[in-house]
N, C-alpha and C positions, 0 to 999 in steps of 0.2 A: 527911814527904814523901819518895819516892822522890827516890835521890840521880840527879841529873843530870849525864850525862857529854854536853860539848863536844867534839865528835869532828870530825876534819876532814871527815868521808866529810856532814856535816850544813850545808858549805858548797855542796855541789853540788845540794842536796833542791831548792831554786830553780829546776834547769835541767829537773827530770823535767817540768814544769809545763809548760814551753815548748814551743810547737810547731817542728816542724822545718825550719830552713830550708833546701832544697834550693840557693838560688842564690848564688853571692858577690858581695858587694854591694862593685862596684868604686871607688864615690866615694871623695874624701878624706875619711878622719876629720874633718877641719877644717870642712869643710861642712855635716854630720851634725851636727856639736857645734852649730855653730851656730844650723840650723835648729831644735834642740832645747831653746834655752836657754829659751825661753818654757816650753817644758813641763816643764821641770826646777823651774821657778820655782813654774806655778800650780798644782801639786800634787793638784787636786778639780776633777772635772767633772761635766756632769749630761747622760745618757745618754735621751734619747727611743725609746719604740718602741710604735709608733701606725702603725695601718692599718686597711685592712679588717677585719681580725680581729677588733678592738674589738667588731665590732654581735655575732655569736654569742659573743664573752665566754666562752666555753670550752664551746660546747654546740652543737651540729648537731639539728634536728632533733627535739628533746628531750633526746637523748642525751649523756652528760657524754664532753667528748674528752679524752685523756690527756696528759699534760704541759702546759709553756708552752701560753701562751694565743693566741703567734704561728703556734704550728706546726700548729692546727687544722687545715688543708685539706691536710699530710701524715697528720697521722694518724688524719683520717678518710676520705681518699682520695676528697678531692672533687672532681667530676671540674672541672676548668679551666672550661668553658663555664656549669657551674651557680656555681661560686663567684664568680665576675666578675657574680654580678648583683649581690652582696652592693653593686655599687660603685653602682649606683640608689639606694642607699638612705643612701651616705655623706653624711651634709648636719649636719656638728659645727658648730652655730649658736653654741655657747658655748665655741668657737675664740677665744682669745684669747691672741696671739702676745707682746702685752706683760706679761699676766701669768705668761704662763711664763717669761719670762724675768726679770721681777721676782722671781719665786721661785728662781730660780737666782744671782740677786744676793744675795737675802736667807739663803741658805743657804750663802752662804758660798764659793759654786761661782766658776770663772774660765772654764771654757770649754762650750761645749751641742752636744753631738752628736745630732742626729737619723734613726731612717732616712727615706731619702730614696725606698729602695727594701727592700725585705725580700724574703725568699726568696717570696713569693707571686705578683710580682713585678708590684704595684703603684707607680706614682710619686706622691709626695707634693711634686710639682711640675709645671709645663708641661713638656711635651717633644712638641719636633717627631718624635722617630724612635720612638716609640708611644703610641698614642690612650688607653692604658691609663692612663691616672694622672687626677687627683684634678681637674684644672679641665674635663678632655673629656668625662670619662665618670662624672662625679656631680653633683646636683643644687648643689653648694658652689660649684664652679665659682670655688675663689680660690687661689691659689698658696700651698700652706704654708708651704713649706721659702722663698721670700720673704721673706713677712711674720714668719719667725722670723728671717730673718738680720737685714733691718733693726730689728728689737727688739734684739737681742742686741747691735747696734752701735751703740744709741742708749747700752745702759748700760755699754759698756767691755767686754762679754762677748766671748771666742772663738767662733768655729763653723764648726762643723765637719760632716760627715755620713756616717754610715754608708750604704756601699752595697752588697750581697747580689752578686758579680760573676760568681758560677759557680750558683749555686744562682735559679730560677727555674722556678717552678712552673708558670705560666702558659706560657709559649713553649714550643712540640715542640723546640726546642736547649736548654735551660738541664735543668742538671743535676737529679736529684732526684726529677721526677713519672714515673715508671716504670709507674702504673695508665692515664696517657692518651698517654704517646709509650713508646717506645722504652727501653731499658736505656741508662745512662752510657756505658757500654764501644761499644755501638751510636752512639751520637750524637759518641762520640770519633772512630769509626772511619771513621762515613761523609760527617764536616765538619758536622753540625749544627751542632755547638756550635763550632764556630771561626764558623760565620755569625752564630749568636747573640750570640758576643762581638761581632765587629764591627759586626753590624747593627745591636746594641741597647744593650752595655755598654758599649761603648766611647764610642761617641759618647752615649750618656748621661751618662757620667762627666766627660765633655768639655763638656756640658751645664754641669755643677753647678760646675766650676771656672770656666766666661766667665761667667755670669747672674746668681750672686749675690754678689758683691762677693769681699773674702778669706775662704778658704776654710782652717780656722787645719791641719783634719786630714780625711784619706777613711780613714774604718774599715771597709778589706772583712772577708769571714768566710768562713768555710768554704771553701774553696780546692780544692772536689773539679775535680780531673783539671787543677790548671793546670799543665800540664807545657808545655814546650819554652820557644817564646818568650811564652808568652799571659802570663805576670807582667811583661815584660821590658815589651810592648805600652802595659798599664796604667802602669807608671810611668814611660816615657818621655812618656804623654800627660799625667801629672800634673808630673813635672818642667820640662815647657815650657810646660805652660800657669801653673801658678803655683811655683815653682822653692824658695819658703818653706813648702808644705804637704807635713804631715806625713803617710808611711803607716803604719800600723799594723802590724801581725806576722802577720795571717793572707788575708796577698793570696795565696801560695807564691812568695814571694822573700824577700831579704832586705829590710825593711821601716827605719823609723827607731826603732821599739822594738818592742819583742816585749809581747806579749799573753798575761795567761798564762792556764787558761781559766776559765770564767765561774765566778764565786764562789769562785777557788783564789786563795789568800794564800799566796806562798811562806812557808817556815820560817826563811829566814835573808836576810839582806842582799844587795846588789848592786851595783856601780857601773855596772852597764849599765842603759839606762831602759829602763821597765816600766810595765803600769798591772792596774790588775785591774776586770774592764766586773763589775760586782754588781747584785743584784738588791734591792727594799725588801722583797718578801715572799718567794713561791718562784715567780716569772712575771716575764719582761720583757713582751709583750703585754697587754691589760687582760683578768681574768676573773673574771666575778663573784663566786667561789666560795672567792675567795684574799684571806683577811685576816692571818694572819699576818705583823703589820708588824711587820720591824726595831725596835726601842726608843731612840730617842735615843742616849741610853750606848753602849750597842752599837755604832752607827754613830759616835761616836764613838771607842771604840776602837778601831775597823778601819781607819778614817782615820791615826788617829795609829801604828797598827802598820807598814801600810804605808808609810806616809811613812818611818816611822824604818828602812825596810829598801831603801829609797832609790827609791819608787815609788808612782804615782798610782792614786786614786780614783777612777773613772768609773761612777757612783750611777744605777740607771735609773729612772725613773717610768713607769707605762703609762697613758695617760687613756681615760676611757672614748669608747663612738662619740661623744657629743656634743660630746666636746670638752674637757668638765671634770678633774679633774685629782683623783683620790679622795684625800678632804679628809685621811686619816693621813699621805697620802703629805707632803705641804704643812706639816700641822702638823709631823709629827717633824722634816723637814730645816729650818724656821726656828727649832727646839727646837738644832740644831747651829751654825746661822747664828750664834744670839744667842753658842754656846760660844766659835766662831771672832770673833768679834768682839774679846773679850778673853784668845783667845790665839792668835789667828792670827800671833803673831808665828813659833810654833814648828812654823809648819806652813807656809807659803808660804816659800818662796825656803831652805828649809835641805835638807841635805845628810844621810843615811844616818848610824845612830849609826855615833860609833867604838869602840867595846866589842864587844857580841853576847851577852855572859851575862844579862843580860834577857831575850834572846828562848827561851831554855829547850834543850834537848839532849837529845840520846836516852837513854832509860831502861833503865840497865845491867841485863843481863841479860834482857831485856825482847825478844821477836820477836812479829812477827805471824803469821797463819794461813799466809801464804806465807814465812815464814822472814825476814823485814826487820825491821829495827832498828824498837824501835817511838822513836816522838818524844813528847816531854814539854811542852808548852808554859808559860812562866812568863807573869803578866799583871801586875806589881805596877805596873810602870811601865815607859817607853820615853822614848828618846833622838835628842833631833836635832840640829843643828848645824849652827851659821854660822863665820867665821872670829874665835876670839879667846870663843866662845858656845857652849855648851852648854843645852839645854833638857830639862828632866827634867821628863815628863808621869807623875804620879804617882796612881795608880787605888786603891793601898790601901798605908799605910805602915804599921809595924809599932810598939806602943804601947810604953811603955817609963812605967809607970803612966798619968797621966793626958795623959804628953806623946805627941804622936807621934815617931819614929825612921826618920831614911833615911839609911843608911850609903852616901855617893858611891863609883862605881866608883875604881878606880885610875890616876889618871895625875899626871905628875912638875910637871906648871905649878904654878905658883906661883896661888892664887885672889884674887883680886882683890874680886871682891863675888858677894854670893847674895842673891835676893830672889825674892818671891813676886810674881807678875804679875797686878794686879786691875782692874779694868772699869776702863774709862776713860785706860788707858795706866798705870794709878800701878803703882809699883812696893815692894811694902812687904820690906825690907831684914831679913834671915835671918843669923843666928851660923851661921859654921860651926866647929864644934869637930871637935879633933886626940884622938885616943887610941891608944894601938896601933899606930901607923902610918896608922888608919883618920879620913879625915875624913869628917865627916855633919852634920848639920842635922837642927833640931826643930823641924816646922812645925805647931807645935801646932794653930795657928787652923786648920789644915783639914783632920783627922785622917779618912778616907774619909766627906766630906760633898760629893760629887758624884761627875760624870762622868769625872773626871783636872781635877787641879788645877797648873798649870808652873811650876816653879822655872827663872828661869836664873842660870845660872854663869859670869861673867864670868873669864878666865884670861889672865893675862901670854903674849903672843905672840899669833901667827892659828892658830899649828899647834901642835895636841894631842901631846905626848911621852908615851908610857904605857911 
């Protein structure tokens, strides 16, 4: 194996990912923590993105459209007046608000974010300030985003809602459709789009935080042209109307965590919150033509990588028009569900490893095509931690004849107990032997025979001495 070097310049790789935030965000820290402790805790969420889009499923026409399955009517350049008929025909009979969210219980998930709006800029709720959404102007005529929040509240679930607040396709002010209004730069210049904010985003948004109960987070996106005060607008209408919900990182302000983007897993650790919005195949929208699901394991790993670098999971599903929910998607996240069950201990409510040589370091002498370090990534195992606990999620140990071998990182505590963490809460109790200075553990009984199997480490004190 190329040798890997731990370089400082590989604690900053985290921040290329981030988008930029133009504004300073003047609250107290004290506040911010606060409001965040809930999401610091539940670690896994499940990301909805459902609309129109569904019924062509990635096809216009006959014709196969390019990318995501959402972005259909940009990248086939439908004009606004033909694509809104799409909504005649939205009638998802096998809508069923409690089994999505039963599947988001069952998987393990703590909070459901839905869009409420997406960049086409249909409402998947009643709204007075346009007729465009899903009870006026389709034969369904029943409030989604409703009936998913009371589900989601019947089983202890968070919710949340994505909402598209610059980007609308439909309306001559929202940014983006350039083949049926006007250029960006045009619609900045001449106040469209400041009408479009207020006429439709804003008190939209104003919408979704009175009508459906608590609101746990607003995940806007794309943030073209929010300059001056139009970030300031939106969060002053979300901090007074619910003063506990959470924004995201891509309003263009400063938000209460940052987003990093879609399917980018930073490379190294973080004490700022973070989440990463992923996809199960290569589409957030539903398209027919997209089966390359994620594998259990996989989603697995990601989960627990992330976690261990101090940052959440937000997992998407896309259902089709009817409503259903494409049956891999279901199977593999209660294939994670059952994992989390018996070791969600090391994944809810814990804290970013305190080491890092787990997660791998750039490979000496190694550049890319543009001259940058290239990065090495390790996968044997990953670290989490409570006060006084360490949790080693172990993907593949290394044999040492028929036994397995896991050499623990270095720190000065004194260890108290090791054991293996098995269904049911039981805990089957581990030797740790000394050599060399080096202590380790032989967890023979589960030598790479799953998905990551957790050892924790019980340590004299709350706080780790390395």
């Amino acid at each position: 194996m190329k040798k890997l070097l731990l370089s400082a310049l590989s604690f900053f790789v985290f921040a290329s990912h981030l988008p930029a935030a133009p504004a300073v965000d003047s609250e107290s820290p004290e506040a911010k923590a606060k409001r965040l402790e809930w999401f610091k805790h539940d670690k896994y969420g499940m990301f909805i993105h459902w609309g129109l889009y569904s019924i062509p499923a990635g096809y216009w026409k006959g014709e196969r459209a390019p990318g995501i399955g959402e972005w259909i009517m940009n990248r086939m350049r439908i004009p606004a007046v033909e694509y809104a008929q799409l909504a005649k025909q939205f009638n998802p009979i096998h809508f069923d608000a409690d089994a999505y969210a039963q599947l988001a219980a069952d998987a393990g998930m703590k909070y459901v974010v839905i869009t409420s709006k997406h960049h086409d800029g249909f409402a998947l709720f009643k709204s007075a300030v346009s007729k465009y959404n899903v009870v006026d102007a389709t034969p369904f005529k029943r409030d989604i985003i409703k009936e998913l929040a009371d589900a989601c509240a019947k089983r202890g679930l968070r919710f949340g809602v994505y909402y598209s607040q610059s980007q609308d396709w439909y309306e001559p002010g929202g940014t983006n459709n350039n083949w049926d209004f006007p250029s960006n730069e045009e619609k900045d210049q001449s106040g469209a789009y400041d009408n479009y904010l207020r006429e439709k985003a804003e008190p939209q948004v104003r919408e979704l935080l009175t009508n459906y109960g608590p609101i746990c987070l607003v995940w806007f996106d794309t943030p073209q042209i929010m300059t001056g005060d139009r970030p300031k607008r939106l969060t002053d209408i979300v901090r007074t109307t619910q003063p506990d919900t959470l924004i995201d990182g891509r309003l263009g302000a400063v938000g209460d965590y940052q987003s990093t983007g879609d399917n980018v897993i930073p490379k190294n650790f973080t004490d700022d919150a973070f989440e990463v919005p992923a996809t199960l195949n290569h589409t957030w929208g539903y398209r027919s033509d997209d089966h390359d699901w994620k594998r259990p394991g996989e989603i697995i790993f990601k989960l627990v990588d992330i976690v261990s670098k101090g940052g959440n999971y937000l997992l998407n599903i896309g259902p089709k028009a009817d409503g259903t929910i494409p049956s891999p998607s279901g199977e593999n996240l209660r294939v994670v569900g059952a994992w989390l069950k018996t070791y969600g201990e090391a994944i809810y409510g814990t804290t970013r490893t305190p080491f890092g040589e787990e997660l791998g370091g750039y490979l000496e002498g190694r550049k890319d095509a543009k001259g940058n370090p290239v990065w090495g990534d390790l996968t044997e195992w990953r670290c989490t931690a409570k006060p006084g606990k360490l949790y080693f999620t172990l993907f593949r140990v290394e044999r040492v004849g028929q036994e397995g071998y896991f050499a623990l990182p270095k720190f000065k505590n004194k260890i108290k107990s090791a054991a293996l963490l098995e269904e049911g809460g039981k805990r089957t109790a581990l030797k740790v032997t000394e050599k060399n200075g080096i202590r380790s553990i032989n967890p023979t009984r589960f030598i790479n025979d799953g998905p990551g199997r957790v050892v924790v480490i019980e340590y004299e004190g709350d706080t780790l001495e390395k």
